[in-house]
N, C-alpha and C positions, 0 to 999 in steps of 0.2 A: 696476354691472351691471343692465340691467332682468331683469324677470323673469315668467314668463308663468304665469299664473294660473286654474286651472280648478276652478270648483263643479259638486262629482259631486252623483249620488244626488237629481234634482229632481222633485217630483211635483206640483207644486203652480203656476200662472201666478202669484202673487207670488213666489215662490222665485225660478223663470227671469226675470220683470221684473225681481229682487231684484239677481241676478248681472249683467245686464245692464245697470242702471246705474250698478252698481260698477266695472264697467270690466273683470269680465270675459272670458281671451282665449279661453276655451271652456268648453261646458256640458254634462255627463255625463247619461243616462240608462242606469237600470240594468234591466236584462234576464234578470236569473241571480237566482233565491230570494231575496228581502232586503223588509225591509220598505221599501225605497227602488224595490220593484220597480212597473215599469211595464210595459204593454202594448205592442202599436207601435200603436194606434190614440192610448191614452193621448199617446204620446210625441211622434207626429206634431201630435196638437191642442196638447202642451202649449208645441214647438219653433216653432208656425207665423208667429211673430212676430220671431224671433230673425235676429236680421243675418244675411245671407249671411257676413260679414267675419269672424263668430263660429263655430266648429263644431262642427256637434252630435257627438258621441261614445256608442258604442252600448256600453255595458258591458257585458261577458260575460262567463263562466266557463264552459269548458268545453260551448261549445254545439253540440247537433246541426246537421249540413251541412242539417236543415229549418228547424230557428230562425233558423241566421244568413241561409239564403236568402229566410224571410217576413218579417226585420226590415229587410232591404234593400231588398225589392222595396214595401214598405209604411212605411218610414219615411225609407230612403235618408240614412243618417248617412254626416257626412265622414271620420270613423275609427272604424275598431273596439278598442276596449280589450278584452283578455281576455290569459289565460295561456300565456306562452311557446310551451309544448308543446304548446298548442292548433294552434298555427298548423303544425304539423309533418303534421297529417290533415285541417285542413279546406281546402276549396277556395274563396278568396276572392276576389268579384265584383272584375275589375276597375277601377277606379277610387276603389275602396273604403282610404285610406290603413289603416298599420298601427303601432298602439301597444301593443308586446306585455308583459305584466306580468310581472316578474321578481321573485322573491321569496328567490331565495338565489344565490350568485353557481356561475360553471358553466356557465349556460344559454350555446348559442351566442350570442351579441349582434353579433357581428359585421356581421352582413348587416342591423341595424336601426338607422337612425342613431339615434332617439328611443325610449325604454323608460320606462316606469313605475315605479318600484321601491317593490315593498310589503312588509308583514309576512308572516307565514304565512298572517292569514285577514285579508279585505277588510270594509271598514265597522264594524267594535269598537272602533273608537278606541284602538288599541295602538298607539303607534308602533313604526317599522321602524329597524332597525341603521344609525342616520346615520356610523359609521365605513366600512363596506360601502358606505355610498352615495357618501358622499364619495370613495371609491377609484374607484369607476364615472364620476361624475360626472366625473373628469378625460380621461375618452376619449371619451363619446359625451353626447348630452343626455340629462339623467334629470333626471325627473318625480319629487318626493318624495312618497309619500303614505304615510298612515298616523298618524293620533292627531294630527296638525297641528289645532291651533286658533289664535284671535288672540295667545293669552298666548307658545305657544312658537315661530313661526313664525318669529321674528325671529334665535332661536336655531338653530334648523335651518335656517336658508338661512345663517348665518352659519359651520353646523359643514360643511355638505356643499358650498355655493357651487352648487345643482343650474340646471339650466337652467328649471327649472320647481315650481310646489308645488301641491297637486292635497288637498282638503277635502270630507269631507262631512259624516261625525256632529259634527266640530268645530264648527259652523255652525247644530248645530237646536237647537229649542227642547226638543224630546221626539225619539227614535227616528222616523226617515221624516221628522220637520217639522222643514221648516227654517224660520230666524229672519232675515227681510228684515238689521234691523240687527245682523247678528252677522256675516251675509255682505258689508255694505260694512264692517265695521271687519277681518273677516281681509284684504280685498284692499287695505285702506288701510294697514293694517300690513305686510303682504308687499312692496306699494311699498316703504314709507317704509324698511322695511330691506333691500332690493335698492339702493336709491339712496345707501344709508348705506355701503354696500359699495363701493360706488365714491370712497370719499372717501379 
């Protein structure tokens, strides 16, 4: 099975080079309180090299119809990540896809072909209930996130089989810094056990 691959939480132009020669298939910036938080001035300087072929991803939680409308109009991300029930009161720009985060099962998911599925809180490096996921995973594409690094990555895409696997504090060197080489070894091991699964 291939498998698509996304480094969150980037602050830094060797971080986004970092994912970017790894191969990659999209690059998170975060939006919502975190030490991986960015601005959209930040985010647009730090995105403006990034492939079209790549997408940027506006990470949210919970944000006011003013946040998500100056992150649009000044950074113009190809998805927005945020939580489920977010999407229930905000009004979002057309053209703007949707990757709504799911963190316990329930939520409608019907109407979203692609979901994220996390822990109770984002960026702590806890991982999330890969039995729950794996159940999800067999009806729609999901995104694993949560406590994923290079060592068990191989394991969680072996227990859930998701469409996707999605990294950030897995990947730094300190909280907010991420490590060039720790992000090509998670996407080199994400392949190499997505291909392993096809065998």
């Amino acid at each position: 099975m291939a498998i698509w691959v996304k480094i969150c939480g980037l602050t830094s132009r060797d971080a986004v080079e970092a994912a970017v020669a790894a191969g990659a298939d999209a690059v998170g910036f975060v939006f919502a309180p975190s030490k991986r938080q960015v601005t959209t001035a930040q985010a647009t300087q730090l995105a403006q090299d990034v492939p079209r072929r790549i997408p940027r991803i506006a990470v949210m939680l919970h944000p006011t119809q003013s946040h998500l409308d100056e992150v649009w109009s000044g950074f113009r991300p190809d998805v927005l990540q945020t939580d489920v029930e977010d999407l229930e009161t905000l009004r979002v720009p057309a053209g703007l896809t949707l990757m709504p985060v799911v963190r316990a099962v329930g939520r409608a998911l019907a109407r979203h072909p692609r979901i994220l599925f996390e822990g109770p809180v984002s960026g702590v490096g806890t991982t999330s209930d890969w039995q729950t996921a794996a159940d999800l995973a067999r009806t729609t594409q999901l995104v694993l996130a949560g406590g994923l690094n290079a060592i068990n990555v191989a394991d969680a895409i072996a227990a859930v089989r998701p469409f996707g696997v999605d990294v950030s504090s897995g990947v730094e060197a300190s909280p907010g810094v991420k490590d060039p080489a720790r992000i090509h070894e998670f996407v080199r091991r994400a392949r190499a056990a997505a291909n392993g699964a096809n065998r």
